[in-house]
LUMBA-493158 format. One line per 4 residues: number of its first residue (from 1); their letters; for each residue x, y, z of C-alpha. Coordinates in steps of 0.25 Angstrom, whole numbers, plus 5000, padded with zeros to 4 digits. Example, Ala and Ser with C-alpha at 12.3 -4.5 7.8 and 13.67 -1.06 7.14 Angstrom:
<pts>
1	AS	5049:4982:5031; 5055:4996:5029
</pts>
This chain:
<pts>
1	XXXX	4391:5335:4340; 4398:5350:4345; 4409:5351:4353; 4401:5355:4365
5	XXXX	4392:5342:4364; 4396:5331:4376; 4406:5321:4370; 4410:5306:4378
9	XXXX	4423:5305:4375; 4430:5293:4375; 4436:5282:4388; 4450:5286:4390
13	XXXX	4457:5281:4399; 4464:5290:4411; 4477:5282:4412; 4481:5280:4397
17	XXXX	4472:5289:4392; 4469:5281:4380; 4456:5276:4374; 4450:5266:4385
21	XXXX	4446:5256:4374; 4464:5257:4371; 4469:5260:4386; 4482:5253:4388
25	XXXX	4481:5254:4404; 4479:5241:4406; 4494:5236:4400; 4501:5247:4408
29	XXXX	4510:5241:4418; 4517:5250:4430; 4532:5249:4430; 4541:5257:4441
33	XXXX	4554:5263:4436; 4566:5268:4442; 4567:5277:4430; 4559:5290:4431
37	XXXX	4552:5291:4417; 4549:5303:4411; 4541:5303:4400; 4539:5318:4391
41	XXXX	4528:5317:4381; 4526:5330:4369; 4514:5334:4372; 4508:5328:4359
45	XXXX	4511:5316:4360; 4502:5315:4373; 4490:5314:4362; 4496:5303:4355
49	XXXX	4488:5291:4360; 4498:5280:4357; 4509:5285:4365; 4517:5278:4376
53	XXXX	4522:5290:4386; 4508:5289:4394; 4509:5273:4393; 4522:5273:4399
57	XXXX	4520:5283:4410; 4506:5275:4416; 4517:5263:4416; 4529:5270:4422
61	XXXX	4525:5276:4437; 4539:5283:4437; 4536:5292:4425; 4532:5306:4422
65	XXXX	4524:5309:4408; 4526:5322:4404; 4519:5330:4391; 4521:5342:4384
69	XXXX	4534:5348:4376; 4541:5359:4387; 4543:5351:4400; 4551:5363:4407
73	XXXX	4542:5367:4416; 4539:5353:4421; 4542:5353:4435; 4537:5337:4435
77	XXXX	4548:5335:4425; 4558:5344:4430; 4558:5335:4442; 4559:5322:4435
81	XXXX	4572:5327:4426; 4580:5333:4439; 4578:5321:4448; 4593:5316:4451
85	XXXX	4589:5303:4455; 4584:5300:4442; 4592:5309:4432; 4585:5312:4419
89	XXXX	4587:5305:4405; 4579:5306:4391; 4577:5295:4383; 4577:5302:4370
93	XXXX	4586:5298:4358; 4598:5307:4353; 4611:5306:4348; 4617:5308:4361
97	XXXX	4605:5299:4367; 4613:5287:4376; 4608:5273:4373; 4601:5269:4387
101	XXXX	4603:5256:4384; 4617:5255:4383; 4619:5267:4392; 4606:5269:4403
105	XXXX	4607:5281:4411; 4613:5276:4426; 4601:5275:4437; 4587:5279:4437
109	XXXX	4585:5290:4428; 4573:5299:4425; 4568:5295:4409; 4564:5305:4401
113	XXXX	4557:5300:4390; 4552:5310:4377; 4537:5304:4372; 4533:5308:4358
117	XXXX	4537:5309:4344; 4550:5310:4339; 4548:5325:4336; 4540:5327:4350
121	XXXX	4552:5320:4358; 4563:5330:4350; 4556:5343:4353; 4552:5340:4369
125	XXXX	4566:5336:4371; 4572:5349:4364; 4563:5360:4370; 4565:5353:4384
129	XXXX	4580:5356:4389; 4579:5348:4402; 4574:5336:4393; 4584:5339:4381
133	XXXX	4596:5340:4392; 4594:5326:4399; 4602:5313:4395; 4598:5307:4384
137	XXXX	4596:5291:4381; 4590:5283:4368; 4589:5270:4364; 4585:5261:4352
141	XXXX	4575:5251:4353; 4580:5237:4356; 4564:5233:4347; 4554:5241:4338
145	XXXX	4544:5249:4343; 4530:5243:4346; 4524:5256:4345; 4516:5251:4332
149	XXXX	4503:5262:4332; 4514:5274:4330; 4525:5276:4319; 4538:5279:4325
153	XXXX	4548:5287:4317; 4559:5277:4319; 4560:5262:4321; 4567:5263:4333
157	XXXX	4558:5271:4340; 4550:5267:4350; 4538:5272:4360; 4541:5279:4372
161	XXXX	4535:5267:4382; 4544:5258:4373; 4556:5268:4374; 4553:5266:4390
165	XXXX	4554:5250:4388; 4568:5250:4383; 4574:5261:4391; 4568:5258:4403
169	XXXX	4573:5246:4404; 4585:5248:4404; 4586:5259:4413; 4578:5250:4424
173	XXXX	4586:5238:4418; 4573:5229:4417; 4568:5228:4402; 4558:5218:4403
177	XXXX	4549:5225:4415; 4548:5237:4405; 4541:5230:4394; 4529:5231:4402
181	XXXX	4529:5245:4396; 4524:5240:4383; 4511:5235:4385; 4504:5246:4387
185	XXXX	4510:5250:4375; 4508:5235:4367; 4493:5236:4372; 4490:5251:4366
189	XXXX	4498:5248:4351; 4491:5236:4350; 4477:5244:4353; 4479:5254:4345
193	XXXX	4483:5243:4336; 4471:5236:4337; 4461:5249:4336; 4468:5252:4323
197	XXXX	4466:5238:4316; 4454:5233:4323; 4445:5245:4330; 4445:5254:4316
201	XXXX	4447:5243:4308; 4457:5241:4295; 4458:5252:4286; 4449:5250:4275
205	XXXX	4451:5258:4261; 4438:5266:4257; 4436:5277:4249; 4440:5292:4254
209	XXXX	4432:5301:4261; 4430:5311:4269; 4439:5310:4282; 4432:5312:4294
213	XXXX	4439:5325:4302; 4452:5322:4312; 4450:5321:4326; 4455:5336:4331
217	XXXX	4470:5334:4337; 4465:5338:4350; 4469:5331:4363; 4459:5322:4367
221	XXXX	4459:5326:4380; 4453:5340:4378; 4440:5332:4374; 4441:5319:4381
225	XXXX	4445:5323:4397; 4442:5338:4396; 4442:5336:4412; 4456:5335:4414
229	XXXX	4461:5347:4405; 4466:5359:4413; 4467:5370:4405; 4477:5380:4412
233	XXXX	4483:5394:4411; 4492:5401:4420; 4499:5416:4421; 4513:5420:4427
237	XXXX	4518:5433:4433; 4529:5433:4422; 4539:5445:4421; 4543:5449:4408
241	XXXX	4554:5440:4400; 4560:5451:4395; 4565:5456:4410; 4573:5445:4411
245	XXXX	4578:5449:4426; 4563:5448:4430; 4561:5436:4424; 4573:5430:4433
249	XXXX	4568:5437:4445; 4554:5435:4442; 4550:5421:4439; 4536:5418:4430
253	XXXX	4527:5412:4441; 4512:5407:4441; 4501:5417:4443; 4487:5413:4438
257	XXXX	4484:5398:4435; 4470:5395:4426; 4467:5381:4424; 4453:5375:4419
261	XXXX	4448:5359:4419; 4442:5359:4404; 4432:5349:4407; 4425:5355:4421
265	XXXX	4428:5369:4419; 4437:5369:4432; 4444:5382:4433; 4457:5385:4442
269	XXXX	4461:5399:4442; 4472:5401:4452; 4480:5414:4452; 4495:5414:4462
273	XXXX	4499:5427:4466; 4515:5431:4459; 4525:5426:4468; 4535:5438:4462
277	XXXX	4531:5450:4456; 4521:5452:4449; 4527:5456:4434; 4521:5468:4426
281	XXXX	4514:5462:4416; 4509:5449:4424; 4495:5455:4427; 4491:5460:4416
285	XXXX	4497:5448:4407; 4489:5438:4417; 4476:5445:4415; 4475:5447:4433
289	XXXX	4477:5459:4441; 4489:5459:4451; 4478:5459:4462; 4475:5445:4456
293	XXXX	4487:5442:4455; 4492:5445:4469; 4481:5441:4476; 4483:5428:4470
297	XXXX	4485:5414:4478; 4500:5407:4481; 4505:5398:4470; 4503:5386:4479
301	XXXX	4488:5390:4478; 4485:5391:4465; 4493:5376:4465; 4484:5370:4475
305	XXXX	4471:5376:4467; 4478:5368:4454; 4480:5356:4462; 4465:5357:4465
309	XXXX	4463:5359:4451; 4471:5351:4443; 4471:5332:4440; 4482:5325:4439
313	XXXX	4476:5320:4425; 4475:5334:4420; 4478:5339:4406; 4482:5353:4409
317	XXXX	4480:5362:4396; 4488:5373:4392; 4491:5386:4380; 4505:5380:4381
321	XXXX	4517:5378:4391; 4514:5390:4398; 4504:5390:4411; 4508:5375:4414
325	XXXX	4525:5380:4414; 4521:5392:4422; 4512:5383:4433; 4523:5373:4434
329	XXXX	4533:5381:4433; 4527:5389:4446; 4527:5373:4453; 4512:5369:4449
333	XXXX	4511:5355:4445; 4502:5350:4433; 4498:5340:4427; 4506:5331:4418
337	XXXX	4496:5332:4407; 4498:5342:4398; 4489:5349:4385; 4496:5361:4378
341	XXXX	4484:5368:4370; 4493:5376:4362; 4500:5363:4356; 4487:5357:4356
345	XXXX	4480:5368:4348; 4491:5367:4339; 4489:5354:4335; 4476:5356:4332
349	XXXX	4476:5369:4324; 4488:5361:4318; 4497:5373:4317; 4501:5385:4327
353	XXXX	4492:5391:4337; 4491:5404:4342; 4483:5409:4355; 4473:5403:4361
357	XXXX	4463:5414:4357; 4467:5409:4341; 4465:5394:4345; 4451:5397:4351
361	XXXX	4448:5404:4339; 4453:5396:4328; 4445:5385:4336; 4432:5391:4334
365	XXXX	4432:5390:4350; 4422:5396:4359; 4428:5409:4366; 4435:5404:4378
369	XXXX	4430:5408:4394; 4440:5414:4402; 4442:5404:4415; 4450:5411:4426
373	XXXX	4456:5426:4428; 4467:5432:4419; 4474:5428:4409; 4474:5413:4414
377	XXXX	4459:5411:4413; 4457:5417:4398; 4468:5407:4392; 4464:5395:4400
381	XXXX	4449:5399:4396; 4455:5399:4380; 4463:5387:4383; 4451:5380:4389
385	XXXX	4443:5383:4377; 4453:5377:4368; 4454:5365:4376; 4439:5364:4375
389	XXXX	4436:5365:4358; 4448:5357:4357; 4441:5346:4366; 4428:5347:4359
393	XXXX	4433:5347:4345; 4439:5333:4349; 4427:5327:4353; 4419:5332:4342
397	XXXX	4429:5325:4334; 4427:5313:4341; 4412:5314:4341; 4413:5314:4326
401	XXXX	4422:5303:4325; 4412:5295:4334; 4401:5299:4326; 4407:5295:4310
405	XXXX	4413:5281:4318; 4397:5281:4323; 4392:5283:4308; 4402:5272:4303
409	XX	4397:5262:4311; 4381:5264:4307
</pts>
């Protein structure tokens, strides 16, 4: 089977997005809080099947999950963190951490709560000041952790929907109506239990032999719901850094705004004309004319073209921070859901990247097609193409998965 053959990919189901034959929806129970909950997954550990952070925000309606690594051109989250009815406080453990249970912070408080590995949790505190800065509170684990399908580093650490057992209640000052929590998160380790000893049975020794090839570390998305993957690239009219007085005066603001539906070939290409000057390079670097440029829409047009565009359950794709910082940074709203194809090339070239042009190459990809005008429609045509072999690299892999397990069974 090629990449280009059709491939039926697997029952998923939309809410928990897990397997349908391992979906949990049916333990989670709805429990209201006066405690906003904050929930800031690295963006790896979005991939990892087994984690809790989705789990816990289909059972907390006053919650935000937010992913990715650089969280400072979050309006969402900027919002969530300045709210003085509900002062900010991270659950993150410190030497100058507060023990929440001897000491809670006083009155409903906003939760900001770090989801991933140690190592993931350090670096997204770290390179976020506004998160770094807030209050910080620990706790140790009155019980062991049930999270028996995933070795944690310490004893005492716990799962993040477990970590929301214990401190919320106390902050709510009703334990026992917070176990409920848990089953949702009994239900998946004892599937995942379950699948292990009983669907691929016990491990059996036998003689060595040739191991059957990896399944690309890929996000299964790319292959699986190609319909909601917005790839998107967007343009600024940007005055030099080096001018340090034009770049006060001068802001960086939105101009040109690319984005493609991977799996229907939808195209939005949307150009705002410069609400300040237009800077020297800016035409040239974007790849349109100033008569473009000028003769451009409002920025409250290109928003309502987007808002036409773009789901709510939408992954939107991009070559790193950049065009989703400059569209939120210009007031656009986006989708919570996020895929960073720089990082996700990285992992799978298993070292550094370089352009986009290089990942296309090094792929052995078809040439990509250039989607919109400028600039803006060549990268999100290379970005595209990426997406793309990526996704069908992961179904071939599955395919031949399929077929060995088919062969076994004969």
């Amino acid at each position: 089977m090629t990449a280009h053959e059709a491939w039926e990919p697997r029952a998923v189901c939309a809410r928990c997005r897990r397997p349908a034959r391992v979906c949990y929806c049916a333990h989670l129970t709805s429990i209201d809080t006066k405690t906003r909950i904050v929930l800031l997954q690295h963006t790896r550990e979005r991939y990892v099947a087994i984690g809790t952070a989705r789990m816990a925000s289909l059972c907390l309606p006053n919650s935000e999950l937010h992913v990715g690594v650089h969280f400072r051109d979050s309006p969402a989250l900027a919002r969530a963190l300045s709210d003085p009815s509900r002062p900010a406080a991270l659950l993150y453990p410190s030497p100058d951490a507060i023990d929440v249970f001897s000491a809670p912070p006083p009155g409903p408080v906003t939760l900001v709560v770090v989801d991933g590995t140690w190592w993931q949790a350090q670096k997204l505190v770290r390179v976020n000041p506004e998160i770094a800065k807030l209050p910080r509170y620990a706790f140790k684990a009155p019980a062991p952790s049930e999270y028996r399908i995933r070795k944690e580093p310490d004893e005492a650490y716990v799962s993040t929907i477990e970590a929301l057992v214990h401190v919320l209640g106390v902050l709510e000052g009703d334990p026992e109506r917070f176990r409920a929590l848990l089953a949702p998160f009994r239900a998946m380790v004892d599937t995942q239990i379950h699948y292990a000893s009983t669907v691929h049975g016990a491990r059996e020794r036998h003689g060595k032999g040739p191991r059957p090839p990896r399944r690309p570390r890929v996000p299964p998305i790319l292959a699986e719901h190609p319909e909601r993957v917005v790839c998107v690239s967007g343009e600024a009219n940007a005055w030099p850094y080096r001018d340090r007085s034009l770049r006060t005066t001068h802001r960086e603001e939105l101009v040109h705004w690319v984005a493609h539906r991977v799996g229907t070939g939808e195209t939005l290409d949307a150009i705002a004309a410069p609400r300040s000057p237009l800077a020297p390079s800016t035409a040239s670097h974007v790849g349109l004319s100033g008569a473009d440029l000028d003769g451009g829409g409002s920025l409250a047009e290109l928003f309502a073209k987007w808002s036409a565009f773009v789901r709510d359950d939408d992954v939107i794709c991009s070559w790193g921070p950049y065009a989703p910082g400059i569209f939120a940074s210009a007031g656009g709203e986006l989708p919570r859901e996020r895929l960073e194809m720089r990082q996700v090339a990285r992992i799978f070239g298993k070292g550094r990247v370089g352009s986009m042009e290089q990942v296309i190459a090094s792929l052995g990809a078809e040439a990509p097609e250039v989607l919109a005008r400028g600039r803006a429609g060549v990268r999100a045509g290379q970005l595209v193409r990426i997406a793309k072999h990526l996704g069908a690299l992961y179904r071939e892999s599955v395919s031949a998965e399929r077929s060995r397990a088919s062969s076994e069974d004969r």
